[in-house]
C-alpha positions in Angstrom: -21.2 10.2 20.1 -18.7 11.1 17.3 -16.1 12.2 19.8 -16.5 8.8 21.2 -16.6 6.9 18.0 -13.1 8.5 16.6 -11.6 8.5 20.2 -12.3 4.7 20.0 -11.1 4.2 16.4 -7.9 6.4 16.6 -7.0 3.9 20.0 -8.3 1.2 18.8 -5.7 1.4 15.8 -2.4 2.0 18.3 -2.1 -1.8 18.7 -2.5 -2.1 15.1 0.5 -0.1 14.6 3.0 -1.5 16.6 2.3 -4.6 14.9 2.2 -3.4 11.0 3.9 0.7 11.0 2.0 1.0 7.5 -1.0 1.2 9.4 0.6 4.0 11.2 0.4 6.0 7.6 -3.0 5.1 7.1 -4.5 6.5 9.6 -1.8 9.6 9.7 -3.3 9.8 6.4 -7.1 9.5 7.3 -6.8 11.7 10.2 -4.9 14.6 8.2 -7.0 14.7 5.2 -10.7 13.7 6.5 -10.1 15.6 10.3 -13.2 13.1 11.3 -12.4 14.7 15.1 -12.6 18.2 13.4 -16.6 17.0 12.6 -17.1 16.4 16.3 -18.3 18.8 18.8 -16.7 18.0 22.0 -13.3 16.6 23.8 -11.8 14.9 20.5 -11.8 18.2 18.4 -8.6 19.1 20.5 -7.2 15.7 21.0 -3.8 15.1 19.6 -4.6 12.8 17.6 -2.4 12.7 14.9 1.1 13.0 17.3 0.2 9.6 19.1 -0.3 8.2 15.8 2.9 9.6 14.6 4.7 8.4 17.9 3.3 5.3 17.7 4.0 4.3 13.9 7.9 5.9 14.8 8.3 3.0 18.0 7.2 0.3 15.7 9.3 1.0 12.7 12.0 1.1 14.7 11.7 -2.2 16.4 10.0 -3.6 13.4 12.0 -5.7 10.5 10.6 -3.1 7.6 13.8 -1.5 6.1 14.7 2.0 7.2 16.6 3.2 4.3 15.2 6.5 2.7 15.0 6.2 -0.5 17.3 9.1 -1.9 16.2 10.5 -5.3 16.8 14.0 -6.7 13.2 14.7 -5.7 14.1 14.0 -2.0 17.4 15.0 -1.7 16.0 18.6 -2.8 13.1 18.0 -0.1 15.3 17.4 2.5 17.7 20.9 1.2 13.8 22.6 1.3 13.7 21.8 4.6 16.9 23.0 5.8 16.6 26.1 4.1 13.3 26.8 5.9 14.5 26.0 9.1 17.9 28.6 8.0 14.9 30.8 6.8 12.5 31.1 10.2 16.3 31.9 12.6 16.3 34.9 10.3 12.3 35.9 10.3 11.0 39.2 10.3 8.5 37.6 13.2 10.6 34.7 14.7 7.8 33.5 17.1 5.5 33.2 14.2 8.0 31.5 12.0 8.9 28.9 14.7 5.2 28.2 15.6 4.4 27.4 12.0 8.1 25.9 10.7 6.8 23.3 13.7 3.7 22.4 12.0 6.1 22.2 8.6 8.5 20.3 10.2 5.9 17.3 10.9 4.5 17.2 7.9 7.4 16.7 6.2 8.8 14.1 8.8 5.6 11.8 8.2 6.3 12.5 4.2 9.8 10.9 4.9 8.8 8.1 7.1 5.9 7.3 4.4 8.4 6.7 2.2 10.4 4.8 3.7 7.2 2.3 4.6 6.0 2.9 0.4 7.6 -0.5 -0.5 5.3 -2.1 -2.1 2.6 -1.6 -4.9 -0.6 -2.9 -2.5 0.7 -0.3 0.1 0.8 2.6 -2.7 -2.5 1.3 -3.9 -4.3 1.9 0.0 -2.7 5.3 0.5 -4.6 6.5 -3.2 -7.5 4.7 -1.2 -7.5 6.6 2.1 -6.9 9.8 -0.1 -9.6 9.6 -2.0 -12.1 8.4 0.6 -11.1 10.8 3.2 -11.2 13.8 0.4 -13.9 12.0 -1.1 -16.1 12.3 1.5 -16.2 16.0 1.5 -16.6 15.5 -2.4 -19.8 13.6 -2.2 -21.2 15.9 0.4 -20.4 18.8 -0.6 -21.9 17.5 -4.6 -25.3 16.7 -3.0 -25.5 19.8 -0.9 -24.7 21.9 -4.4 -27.4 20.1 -5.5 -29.7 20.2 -3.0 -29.2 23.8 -2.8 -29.2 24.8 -6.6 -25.7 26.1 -6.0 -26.5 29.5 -4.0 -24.3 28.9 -0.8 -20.7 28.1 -1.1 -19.6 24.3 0.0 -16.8 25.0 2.8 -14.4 22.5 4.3 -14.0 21.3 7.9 -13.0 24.3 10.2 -9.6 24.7 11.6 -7.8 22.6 8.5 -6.3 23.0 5.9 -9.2 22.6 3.5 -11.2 24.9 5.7 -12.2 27.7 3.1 -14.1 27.3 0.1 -10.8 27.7 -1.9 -8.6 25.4 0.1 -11.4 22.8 -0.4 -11.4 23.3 -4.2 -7.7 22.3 -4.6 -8.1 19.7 -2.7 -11.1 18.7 -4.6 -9.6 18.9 -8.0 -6.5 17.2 -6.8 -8.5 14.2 -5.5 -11.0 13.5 -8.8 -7.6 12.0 -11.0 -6.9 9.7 -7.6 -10.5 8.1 -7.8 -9.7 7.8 -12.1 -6.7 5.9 -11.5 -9.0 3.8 -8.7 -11.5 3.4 -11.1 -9.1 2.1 -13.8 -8.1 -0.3 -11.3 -11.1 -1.7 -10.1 -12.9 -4.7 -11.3 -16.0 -5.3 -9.7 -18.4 -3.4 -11.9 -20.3 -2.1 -8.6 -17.1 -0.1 -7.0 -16.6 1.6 -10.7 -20.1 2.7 -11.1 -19.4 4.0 -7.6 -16.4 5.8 -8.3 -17.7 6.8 -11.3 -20.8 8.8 -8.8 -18.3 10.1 -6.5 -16.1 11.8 -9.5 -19.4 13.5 -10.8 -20.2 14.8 -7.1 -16.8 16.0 -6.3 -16.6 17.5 -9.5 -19.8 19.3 -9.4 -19.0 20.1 -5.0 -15.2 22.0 -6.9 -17.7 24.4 -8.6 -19.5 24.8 -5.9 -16.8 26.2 -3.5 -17.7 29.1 -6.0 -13.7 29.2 -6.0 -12.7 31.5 -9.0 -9.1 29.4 -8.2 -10.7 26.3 -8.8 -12.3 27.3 -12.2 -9.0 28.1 -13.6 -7.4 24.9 -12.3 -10.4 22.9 -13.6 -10.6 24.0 -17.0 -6.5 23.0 -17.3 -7.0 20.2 -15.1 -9.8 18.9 -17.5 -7.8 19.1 -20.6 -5.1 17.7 -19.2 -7.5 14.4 -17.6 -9.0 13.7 -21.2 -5.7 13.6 -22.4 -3.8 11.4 -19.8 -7.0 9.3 -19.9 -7.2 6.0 -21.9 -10.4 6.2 -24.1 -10.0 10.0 -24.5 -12.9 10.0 -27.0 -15.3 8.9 -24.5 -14.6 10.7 -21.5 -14.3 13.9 -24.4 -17.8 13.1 -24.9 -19.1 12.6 -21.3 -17.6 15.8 -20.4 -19.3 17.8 -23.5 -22.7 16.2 -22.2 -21.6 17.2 -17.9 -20.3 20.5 -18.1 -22.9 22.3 -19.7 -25.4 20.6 -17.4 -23.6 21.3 -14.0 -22.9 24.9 -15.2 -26.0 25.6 -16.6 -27.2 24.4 -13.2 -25.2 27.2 -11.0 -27.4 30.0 -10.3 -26.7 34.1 -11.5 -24.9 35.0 -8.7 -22.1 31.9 -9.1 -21.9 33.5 -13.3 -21.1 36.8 -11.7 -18.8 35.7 -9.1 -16.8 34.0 -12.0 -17.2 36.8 -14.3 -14.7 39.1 -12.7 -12.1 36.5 -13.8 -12.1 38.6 -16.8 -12.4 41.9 -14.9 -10.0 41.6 -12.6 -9.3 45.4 -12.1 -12.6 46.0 -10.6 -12.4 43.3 -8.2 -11.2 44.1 -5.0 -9.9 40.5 -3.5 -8.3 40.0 -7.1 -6.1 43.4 -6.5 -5.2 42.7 -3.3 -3.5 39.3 -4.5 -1.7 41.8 -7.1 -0.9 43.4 -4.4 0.7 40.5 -2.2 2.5 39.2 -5.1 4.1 42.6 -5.5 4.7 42.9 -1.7 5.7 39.5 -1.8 8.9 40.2 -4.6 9.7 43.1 -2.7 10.4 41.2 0.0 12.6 38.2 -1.7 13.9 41.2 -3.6 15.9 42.8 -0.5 16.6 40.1 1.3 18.1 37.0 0.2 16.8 34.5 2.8 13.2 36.0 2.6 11.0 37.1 5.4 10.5 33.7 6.9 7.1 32.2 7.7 4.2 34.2 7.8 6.3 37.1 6.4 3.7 39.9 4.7 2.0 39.8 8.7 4.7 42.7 9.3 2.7 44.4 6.5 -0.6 43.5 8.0 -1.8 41.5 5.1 -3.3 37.9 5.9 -2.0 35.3 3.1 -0.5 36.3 -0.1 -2.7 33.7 -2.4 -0.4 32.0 -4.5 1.9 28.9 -3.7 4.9 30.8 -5.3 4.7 33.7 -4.0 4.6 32.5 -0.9 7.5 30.4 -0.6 9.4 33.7 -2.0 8.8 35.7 0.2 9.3 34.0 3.1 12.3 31.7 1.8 13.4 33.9 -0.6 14.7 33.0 -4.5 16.6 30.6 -3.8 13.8 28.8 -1.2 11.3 29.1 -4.6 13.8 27.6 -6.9 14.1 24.4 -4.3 10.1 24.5 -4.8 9.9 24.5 -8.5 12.5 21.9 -8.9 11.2 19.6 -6.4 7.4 20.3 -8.5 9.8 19.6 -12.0 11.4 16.9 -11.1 8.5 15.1 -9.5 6.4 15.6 -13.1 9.9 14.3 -15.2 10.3 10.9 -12.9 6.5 10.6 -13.6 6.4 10.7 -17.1 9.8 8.4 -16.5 7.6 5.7 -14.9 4.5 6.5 -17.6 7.5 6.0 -20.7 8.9 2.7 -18.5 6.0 1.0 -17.1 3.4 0.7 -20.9 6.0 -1.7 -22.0 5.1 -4.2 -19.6 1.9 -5.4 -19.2 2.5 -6.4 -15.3 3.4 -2.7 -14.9 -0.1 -1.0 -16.1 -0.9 0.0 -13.1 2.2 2.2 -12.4 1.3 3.8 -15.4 -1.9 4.9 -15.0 -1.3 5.7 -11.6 1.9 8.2 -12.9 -0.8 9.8 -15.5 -3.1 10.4 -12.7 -0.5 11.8 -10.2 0.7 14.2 -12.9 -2.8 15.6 -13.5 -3.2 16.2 -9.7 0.4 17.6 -9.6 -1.0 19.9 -12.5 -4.5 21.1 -10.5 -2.0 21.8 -8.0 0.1 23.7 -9.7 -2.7 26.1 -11.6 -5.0 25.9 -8.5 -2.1 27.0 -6.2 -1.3 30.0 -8.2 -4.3 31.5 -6.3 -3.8 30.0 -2.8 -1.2 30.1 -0.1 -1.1 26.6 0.4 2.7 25.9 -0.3 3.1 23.4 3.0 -0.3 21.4 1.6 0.9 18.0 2.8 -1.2 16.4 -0.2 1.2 17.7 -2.7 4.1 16.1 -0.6 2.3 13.2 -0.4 1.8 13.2 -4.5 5.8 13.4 -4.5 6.2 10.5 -2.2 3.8 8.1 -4.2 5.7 9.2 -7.5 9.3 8.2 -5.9 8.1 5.1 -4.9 6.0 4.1 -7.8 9.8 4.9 -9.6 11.5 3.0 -7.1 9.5 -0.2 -7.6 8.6 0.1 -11.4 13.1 0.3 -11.3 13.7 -2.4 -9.6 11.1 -4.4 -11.6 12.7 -3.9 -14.9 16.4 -4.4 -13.4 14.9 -7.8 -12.5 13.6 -8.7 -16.0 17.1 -7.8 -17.2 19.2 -11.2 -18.4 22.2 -11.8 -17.0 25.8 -11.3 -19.1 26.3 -14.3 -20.6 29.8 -15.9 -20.3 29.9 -16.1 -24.2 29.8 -12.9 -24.9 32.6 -11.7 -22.4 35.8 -11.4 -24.6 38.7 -13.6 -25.3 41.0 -11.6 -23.9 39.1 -10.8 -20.8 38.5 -14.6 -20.0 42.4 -15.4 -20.9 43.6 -12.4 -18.6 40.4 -13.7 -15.7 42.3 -17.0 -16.0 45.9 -16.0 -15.2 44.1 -14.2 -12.0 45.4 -15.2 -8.8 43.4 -16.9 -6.3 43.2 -14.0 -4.3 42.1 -11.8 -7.1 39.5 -14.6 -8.5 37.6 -14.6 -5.2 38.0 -10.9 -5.5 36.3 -10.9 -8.5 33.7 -13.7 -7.6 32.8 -11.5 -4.6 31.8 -8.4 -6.9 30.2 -10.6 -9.4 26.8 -10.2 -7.8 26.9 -6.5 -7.4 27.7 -5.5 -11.3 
């Protein structure tokens, strides 16, 4: 019955597509996030899915009237060099069949990342991509909070197998970097029902992160946390809230979640917590003798599985250079949203943008702490973070440049308006012509 149910929904959209490509994104979106055919049991689990969306949302932008111009920012002008450079990377891989196999699967994510923004033209279509994000995430959020609860916290709330968010860990990133996607939502909202309801499903999907029993997710909560009170408006409140919710969602975890946690501090004892020290060190090595790195899926040749840490990751199969492109795509993504947060307060019309921009920064920052544990470099949520950022910049720009007055003929000079009017006629056109462009 499921397999039936998202086989009919996932065709049932195609016509949809060709007629609107944003819907195209949406369900690119829903299908990559929630993997509702990864939940089935039969024919649809292996059903590509997501290419005949992507096919069918590339036919109808091209033969629809939406504009196809990229919109080229520092942020993706250095995505676009990250890509190249990984594709440079995997011709030179220590495994080149492994590298190819999974520069594909990079390769598509960050084509859709470019056609999303390309389609992220407007503030209502910004606003239903947060949407599908946090209801596709959310799901797993509300879930997996009533099973920890259900289950006093003793088994370990997992993510949909064969994903991304399949482990325990995986699913606590994504977890943390959902919760400030529902606060902006909530923000937004005025019916009173939906915020009491978004409200819930931030409590559950908080309380399912700690119960991944992720030591990752921890970390990244505690700075996420601080960082959330403070990007939040009425941080005195939510300060209170979260004195009265964490002790009582702790204090509900049983012994052997304390002890799991405890070797945070303990580290050396820990086996899985030296063999990340391990990677890491493998992992420099690597980036350290050879400039381009190892290429994907590099420390295989050393017979480790995943090098647990975003960073280290991208050095040692991209090399230095691949993990500068990487912070600097992170850096700049964080400065154009505090550019939109510094922008956007100073008009009322533009609140939205602002709180959205404080929310993305705080899921940019789970990311970044979380990550430090996981190998999810290629995560397509945090591309998907940068994409609603540049467009959120885009439109919140163009809004101000169209509150800006227009030069006023007074104020031009005398001697400019004597010299405009010994012009000749060719030369006034000339300069009529321009007029609308300066």
């Amino acid at each position: 019955m499921r397999d039936i149910f998202v086989t009919l929904v996932v065709f049932g959209s195609l016509p949809l597509i060709l007629w609107r490509p944003f819907y195209g994104i949406i369900m690119w979106t829903w299908l990559g996030y929630m993997n509702p055919h990864r939940m089935a049991w039969g024919f649809s689990t292996t059903m590509p899915f997501a290419m005949m969306v992507a096919i069918t949302t590339l036919v109808a932008l091209l033969v629809s009237k939406e504009s196809k111009k990229i919109p080229w920012t520092r942020e993706t002008v250095v995505l676009l060099l990250f890509v190249l450079w990984m594709c440079l990377t995997t011709a030179f891989a220590f495994n080149p069949a492994v590298a190819a196999e999974q520069l594909d699967k990079v390769l598509k994510i960050q084509f859709m990342t470019f056609v999303t923004l390309i389609l992220l033209t407007q503030r209502e279509r910004i606003h239903a991509i947060v949407w599908t994000v946090a209801l596709s995430l959310g799901f797993y959020g509300i879930k997996g909070g009533i099973f920890t609860l259900l289950t006093g916290g003793v088994f370990r709330v997992q993510g949909p197998p064969g994903t991304f968010i399949e482990g325990n860990n995986e699913l606590g990133l994504a977890l943390l970097m959902t919760i400030p996607l529902m606060r902006y939502l909530q923000l937004e909202e005025s019916r009173h029902w939906l915020k009491l309801g978004l409200t819930g499903a931030m409590v559950l999907t908080l309380i399912a992160a700690v119960g991944t029993q992720s030591r990752g997710a921890l970390v990244g909560l505690a700075v996420m946390g601080s960082m959330f009170i403070w990007k939040s408006p009425k941080r005195l409140t939510i300060m209170l809230l979260a004195a009265v919710a964490v002790p009582l969602v702790l204090g509900f975890m049983p012994e052997t979640w304390w002890e799991r946690m405890g070797t945070i501090s303990t580290y050396e004892e820990d086996a899985s917590a030296m063999g990340r020290i391990e990677a890491w060190t493998f992992a420099t090595q690597i980036a350290m003798s050879k400039f381009l790195g190892g290429g994907f899926e590099a420390l295989t040749v050393s017979g480790m599985r995943d090098v647990h840490s975003v960073y280290f990751e991208v050095l040692s199969e991209h090399g230095f250079f691949g993990l500068f492109l990487f912070l600097a795509l992170l850096a700049f993504t964080w400065l154009s949203a505090g550019w939109i947060i510094r922008n956007a307060k100073k008009h009322a019309e533009l609140r939205w943008a602002e709180s959205l921009a404080r929310m993305l920064q705080v899921s940019g920052l789970a990311y970044c702490v979380t990550g430090a544990f996981l190998g999810m470099a290629y995560f397509d949520f945090i591309y998907l973070l940068i994409a609603l950022t540049v467009a959120t910049r885009q439109l919140v720009a163009k809004h101000i440049a169209g509150l800006a007055p227009a030069p006023r003929r007074g104020l031009v000079p005398r001697a400019q308006q004597h010299s405009a009017g010994r012009a000749s006629p060719v030369g006034a056109g000339h300069a009529r012509d321009q007029a609308p462009s300066q």
